[in-house]
Structures are given as structure tokens and as C-alpha cells.
Backbone as a chain_set.jsonl record, in Angstrom:
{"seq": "XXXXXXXXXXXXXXXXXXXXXXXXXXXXXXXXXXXXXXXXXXXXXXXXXXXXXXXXXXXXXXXXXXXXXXXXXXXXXXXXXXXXXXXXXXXXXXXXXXX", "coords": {"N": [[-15.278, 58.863, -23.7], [-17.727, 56.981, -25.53], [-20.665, 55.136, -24.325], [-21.277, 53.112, -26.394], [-19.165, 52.666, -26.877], [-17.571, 51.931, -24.89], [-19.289, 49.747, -24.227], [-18.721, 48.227, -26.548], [-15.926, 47.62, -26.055], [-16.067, 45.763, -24.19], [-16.845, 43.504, -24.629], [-15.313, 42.719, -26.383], [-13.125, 42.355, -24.898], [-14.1, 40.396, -23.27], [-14.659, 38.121, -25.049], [-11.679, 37.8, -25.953], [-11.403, 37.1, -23.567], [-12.841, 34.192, -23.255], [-11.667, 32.639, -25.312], [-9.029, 33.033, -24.115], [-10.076, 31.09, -22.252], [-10.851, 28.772, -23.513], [-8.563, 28.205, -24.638], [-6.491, 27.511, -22.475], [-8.004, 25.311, -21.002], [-8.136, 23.228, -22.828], [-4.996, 23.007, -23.135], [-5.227, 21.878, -20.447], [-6.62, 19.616, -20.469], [-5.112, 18.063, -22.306], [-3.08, 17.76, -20.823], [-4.17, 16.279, -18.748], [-4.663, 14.018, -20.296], [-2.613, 13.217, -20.785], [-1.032, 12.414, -18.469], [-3.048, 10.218, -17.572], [-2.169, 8.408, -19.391], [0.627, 8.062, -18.794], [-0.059, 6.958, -15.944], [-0.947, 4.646, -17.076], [1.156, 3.086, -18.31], [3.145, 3.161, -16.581], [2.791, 3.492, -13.713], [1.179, 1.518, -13.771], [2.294, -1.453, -14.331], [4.261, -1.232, -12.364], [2.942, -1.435, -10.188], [1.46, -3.85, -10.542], [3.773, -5.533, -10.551], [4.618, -5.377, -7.752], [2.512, -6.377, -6.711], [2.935, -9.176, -7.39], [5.577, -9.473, -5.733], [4.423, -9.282, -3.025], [2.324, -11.553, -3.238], [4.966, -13.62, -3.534], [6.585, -12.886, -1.115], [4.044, -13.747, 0.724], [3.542, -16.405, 0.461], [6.755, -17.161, 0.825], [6.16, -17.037, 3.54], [4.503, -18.637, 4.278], [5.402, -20.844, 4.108], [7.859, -20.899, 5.874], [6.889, -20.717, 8.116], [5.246, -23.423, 8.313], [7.757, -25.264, 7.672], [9.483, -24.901, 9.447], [8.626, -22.849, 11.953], [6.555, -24.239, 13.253], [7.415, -26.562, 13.351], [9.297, -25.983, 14.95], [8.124, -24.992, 17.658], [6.447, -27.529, 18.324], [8.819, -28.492, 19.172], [10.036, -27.57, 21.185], [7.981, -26.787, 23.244], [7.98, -30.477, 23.705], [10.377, -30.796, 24.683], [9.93, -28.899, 27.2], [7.89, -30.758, 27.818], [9.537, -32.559, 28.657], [11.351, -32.178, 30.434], [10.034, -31.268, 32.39], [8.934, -33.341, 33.123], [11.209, -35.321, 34.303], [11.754, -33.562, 36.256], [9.887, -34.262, 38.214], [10.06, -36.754, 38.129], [12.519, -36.963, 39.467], [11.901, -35.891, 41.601], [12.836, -33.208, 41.825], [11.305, -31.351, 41.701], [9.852, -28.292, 42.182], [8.106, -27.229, 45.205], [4.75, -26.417, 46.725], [3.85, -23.662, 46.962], [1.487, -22.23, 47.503], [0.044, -23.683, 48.816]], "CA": [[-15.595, 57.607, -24.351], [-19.17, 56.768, -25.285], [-21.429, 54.526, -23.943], [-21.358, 52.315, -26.864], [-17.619, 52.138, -27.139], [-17.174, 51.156, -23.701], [-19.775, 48.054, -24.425], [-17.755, 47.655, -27.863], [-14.585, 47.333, -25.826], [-16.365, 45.147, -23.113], [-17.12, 43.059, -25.949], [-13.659, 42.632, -27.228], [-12.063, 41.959, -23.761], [-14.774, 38.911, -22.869], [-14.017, 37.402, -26.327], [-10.756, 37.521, -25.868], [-11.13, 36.115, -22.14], [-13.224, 33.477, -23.625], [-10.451, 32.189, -26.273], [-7.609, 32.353, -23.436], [-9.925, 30.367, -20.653], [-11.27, 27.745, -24.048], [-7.309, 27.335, -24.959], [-5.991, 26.754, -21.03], [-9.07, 24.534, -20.817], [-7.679, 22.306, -23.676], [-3.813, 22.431, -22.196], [-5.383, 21.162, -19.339], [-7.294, 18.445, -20.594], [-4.259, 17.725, -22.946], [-2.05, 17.293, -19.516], [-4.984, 15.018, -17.813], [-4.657, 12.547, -21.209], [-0.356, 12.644, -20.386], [-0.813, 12.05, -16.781], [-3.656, 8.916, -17.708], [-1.169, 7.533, -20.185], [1.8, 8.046, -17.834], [-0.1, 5.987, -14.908], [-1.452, 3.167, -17.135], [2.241, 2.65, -18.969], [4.461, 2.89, -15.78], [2.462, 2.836, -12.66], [0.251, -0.095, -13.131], [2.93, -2.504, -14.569], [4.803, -1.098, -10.995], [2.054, -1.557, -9.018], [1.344, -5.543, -11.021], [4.827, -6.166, -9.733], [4.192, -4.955, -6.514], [1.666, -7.484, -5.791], [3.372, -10.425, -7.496], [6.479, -9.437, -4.351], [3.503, -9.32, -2.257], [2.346, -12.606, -3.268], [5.678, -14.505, -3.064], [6.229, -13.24, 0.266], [3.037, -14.586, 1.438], [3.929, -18.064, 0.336], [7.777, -17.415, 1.641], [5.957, -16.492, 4.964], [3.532, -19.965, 4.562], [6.834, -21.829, 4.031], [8.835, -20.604, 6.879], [6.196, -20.959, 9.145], [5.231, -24.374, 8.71], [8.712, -26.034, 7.717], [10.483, -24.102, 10.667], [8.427, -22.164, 12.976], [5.553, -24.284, 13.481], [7.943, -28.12, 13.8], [10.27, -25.451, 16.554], [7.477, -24.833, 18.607], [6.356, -28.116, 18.763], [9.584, -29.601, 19.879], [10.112, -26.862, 22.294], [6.968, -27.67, 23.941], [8.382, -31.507, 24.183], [11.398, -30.591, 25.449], [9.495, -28.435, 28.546], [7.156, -31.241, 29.008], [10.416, -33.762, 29.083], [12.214, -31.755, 31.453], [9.232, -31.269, 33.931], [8.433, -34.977, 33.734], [12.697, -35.332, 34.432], [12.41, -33.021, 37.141], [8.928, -34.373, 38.773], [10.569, -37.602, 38.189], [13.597, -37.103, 40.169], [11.814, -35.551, 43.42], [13.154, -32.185, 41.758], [9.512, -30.305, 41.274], [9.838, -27.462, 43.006], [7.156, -27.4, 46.095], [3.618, -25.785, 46.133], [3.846, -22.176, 47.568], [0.15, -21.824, 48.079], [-1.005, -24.583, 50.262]], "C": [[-17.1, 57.386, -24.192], [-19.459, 55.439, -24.732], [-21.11, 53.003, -25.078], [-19.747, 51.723, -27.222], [-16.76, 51.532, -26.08], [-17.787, 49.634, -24.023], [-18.88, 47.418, -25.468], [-15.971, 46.528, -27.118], [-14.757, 46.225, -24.898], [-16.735, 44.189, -23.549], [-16.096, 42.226, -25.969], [-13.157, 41.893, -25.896], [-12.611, 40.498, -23.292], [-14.548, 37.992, -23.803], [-12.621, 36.961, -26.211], [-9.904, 36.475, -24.24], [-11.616, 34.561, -22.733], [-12.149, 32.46, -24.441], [-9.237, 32.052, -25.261], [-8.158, 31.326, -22.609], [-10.188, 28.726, -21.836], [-9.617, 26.98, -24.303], [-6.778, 26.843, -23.498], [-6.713, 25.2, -20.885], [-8.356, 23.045, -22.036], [-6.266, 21.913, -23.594], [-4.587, 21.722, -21.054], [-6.045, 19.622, -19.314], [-6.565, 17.715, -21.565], [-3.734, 16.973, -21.658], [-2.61, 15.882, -18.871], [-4.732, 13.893, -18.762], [-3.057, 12.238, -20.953], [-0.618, 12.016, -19.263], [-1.606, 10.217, -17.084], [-2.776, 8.104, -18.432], [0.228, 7.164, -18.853], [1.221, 6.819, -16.72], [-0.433, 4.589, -15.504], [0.046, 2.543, -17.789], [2.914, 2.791, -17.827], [4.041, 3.026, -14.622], [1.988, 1.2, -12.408], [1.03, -1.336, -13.565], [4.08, -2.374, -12.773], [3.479, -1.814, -10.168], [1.69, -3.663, -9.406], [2.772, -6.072, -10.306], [5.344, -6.107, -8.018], [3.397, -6.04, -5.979], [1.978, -8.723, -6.165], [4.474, -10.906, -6.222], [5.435, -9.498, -2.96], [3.231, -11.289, -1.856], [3.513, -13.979, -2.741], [6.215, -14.264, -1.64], [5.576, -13.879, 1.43], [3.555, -16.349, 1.376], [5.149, -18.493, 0.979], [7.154, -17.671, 3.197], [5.47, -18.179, 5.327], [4.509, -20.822, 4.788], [7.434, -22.069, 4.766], [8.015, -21.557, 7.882], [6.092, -22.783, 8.975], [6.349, -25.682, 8.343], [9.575, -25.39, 8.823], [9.464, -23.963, 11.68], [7.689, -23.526, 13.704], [6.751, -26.362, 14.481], [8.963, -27.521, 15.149], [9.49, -25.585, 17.639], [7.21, -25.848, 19.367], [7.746, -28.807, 19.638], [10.364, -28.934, 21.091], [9.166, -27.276, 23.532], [7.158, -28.879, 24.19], [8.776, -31.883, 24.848], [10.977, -30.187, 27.144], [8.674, -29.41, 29.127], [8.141, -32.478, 29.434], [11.246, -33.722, 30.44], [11.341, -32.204, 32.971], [9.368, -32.717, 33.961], [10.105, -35.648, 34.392], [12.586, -35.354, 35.906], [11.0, -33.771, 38.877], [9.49, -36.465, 39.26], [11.722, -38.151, 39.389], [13.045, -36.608, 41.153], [12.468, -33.752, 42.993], [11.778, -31.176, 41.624], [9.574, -29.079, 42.815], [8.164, -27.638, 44.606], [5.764, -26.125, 45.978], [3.424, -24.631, 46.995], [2.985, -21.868, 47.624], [-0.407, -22.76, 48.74], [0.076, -25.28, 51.201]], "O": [[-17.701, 57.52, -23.126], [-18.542, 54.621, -24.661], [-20.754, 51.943, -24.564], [-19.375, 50.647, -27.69], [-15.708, 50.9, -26.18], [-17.113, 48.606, -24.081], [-18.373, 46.304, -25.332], [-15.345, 45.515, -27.429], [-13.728, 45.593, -24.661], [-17.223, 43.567, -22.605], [-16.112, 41.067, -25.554], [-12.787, 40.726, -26.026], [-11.848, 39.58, -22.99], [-14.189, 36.897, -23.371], [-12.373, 35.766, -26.367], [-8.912, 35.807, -23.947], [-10.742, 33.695, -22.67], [-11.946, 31.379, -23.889], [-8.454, 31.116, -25.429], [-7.353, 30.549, -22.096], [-9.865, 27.642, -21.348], [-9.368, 25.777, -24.231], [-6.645, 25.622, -23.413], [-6.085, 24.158, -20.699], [-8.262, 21.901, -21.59], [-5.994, 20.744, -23.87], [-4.161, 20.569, -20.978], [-5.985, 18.761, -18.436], [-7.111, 16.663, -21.896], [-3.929, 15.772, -21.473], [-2.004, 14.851, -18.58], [-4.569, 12.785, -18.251], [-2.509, 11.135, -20.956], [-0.308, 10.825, -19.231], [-0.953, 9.193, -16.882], [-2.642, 6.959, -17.999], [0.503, 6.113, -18.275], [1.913, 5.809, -16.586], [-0.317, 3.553, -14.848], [0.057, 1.313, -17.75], [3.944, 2.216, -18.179], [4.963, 2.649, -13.899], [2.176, 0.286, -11.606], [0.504, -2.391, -13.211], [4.515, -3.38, -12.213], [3.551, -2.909, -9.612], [1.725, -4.529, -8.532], [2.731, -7.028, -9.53], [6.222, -6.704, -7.396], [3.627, -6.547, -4.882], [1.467, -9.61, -5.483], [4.5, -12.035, -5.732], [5.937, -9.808, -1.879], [3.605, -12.008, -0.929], [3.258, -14.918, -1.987], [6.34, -15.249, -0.913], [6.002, -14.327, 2.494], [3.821, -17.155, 2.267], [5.214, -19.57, 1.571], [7.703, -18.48, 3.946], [5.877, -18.833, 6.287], [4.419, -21.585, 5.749], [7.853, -23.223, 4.849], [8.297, -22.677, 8.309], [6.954, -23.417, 9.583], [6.049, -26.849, 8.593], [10.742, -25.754, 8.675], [9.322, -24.958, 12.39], [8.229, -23.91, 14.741], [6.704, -26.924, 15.575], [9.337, -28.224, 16.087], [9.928, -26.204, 18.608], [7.392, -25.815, 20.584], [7.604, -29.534, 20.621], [11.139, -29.543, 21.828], [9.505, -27.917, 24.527], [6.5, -29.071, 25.212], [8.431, -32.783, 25.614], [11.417, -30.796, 28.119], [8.459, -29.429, 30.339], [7.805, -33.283, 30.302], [11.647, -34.605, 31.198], [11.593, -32.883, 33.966], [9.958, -33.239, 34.907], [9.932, -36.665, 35.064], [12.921, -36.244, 36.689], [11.223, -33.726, 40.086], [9.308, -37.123, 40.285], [11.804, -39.232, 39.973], [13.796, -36.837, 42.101], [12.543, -33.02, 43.98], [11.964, -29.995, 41.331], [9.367, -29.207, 44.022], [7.314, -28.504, 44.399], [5.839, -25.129, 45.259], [2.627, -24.843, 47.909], [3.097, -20.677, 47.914], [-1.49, -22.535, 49.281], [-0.285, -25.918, 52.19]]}, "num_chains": 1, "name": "protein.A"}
């Protein structure tokens, strides 16, 4: 094989690399426009409802807390300072173990 029929053929084979890597190259940048469609039509309406459950949690949480947690605490705390004053009252107060 000559010289020039090797370049001929060396030719032919880069051309033909060229044309398979320009068509992959265009599946692939086909796939990237599916995938962008795919996340803006069915992630981000997931992900919008995602933070609206977000949201009403927060407000359940604000809710709890200060119609429950917050009126328990205090009347817990009442209760302990009703008792002591009960028990300080009655001569029940335990005695002072350091002096």
C-alpha cells in the first residue's frame, strides 16, 4: 500500500470519526434538552409543593407551641412554685445540707 493511499484512507477514517463524534454530540445535547424539560415540568412543581408542606408545618409548629406548649410550661412552673410555697408553708422544706 502506498504512501498516498494510506493518507487517502487516513482521510476517510477521520471523516467518518468526525460525523459519528458530530452525531453522538447532538444525541447528547438532544438528551440534556429532555432531562431540562423533565426537571422544569415535574421536579419544580414537586419541589413548589415541597416548600408549601414546609411552610404549613412551620405555622403548625408556631401554633402548637404557643397555644399548648408555651401556656403548659407556664402552668407547670406555677404549680412547682405553689407546691414549694405549700411545702415551705407547712414547715415541710426539706433542711439545708450545706450549712
Amino acid at each position: 500500500m502506498s504512501l498516498a493511499a494510506m493518507r487517502d484512507l487516513a482521510i476517510v477514517v477521520l471523516a467518518l470519526e468526525s460525523i459519528v463524534i458530530g452525531v453522538l454530540l447532538i444525541l447528547l445535547l438532544w438528551q440534556l434538552r429532555r432531562l431540562t424539560l423533565l426537571l422544569e415540568r415535574q421536579i419544580k412543581p414537586m419541589l413548589d409543593s415541597l416548600q408549601q408542606t414546609v411552610g404549613t408545618v412551620r405555622g403548625t409548629t408556631s401554633l402548637v407551641s404557643e397555644t399548648i406548649v408555651s401556656p403548659a410550661i407556664k402552668l407547670s412552673g406555677m404549680a412547682a412554685g405553689i407546691r414549694q410555697t405549700v411545702r415551705v408553708l407547712a414547715g415541710l422544706a426539706p433542711n439545708d445540707k450545706h450549712g
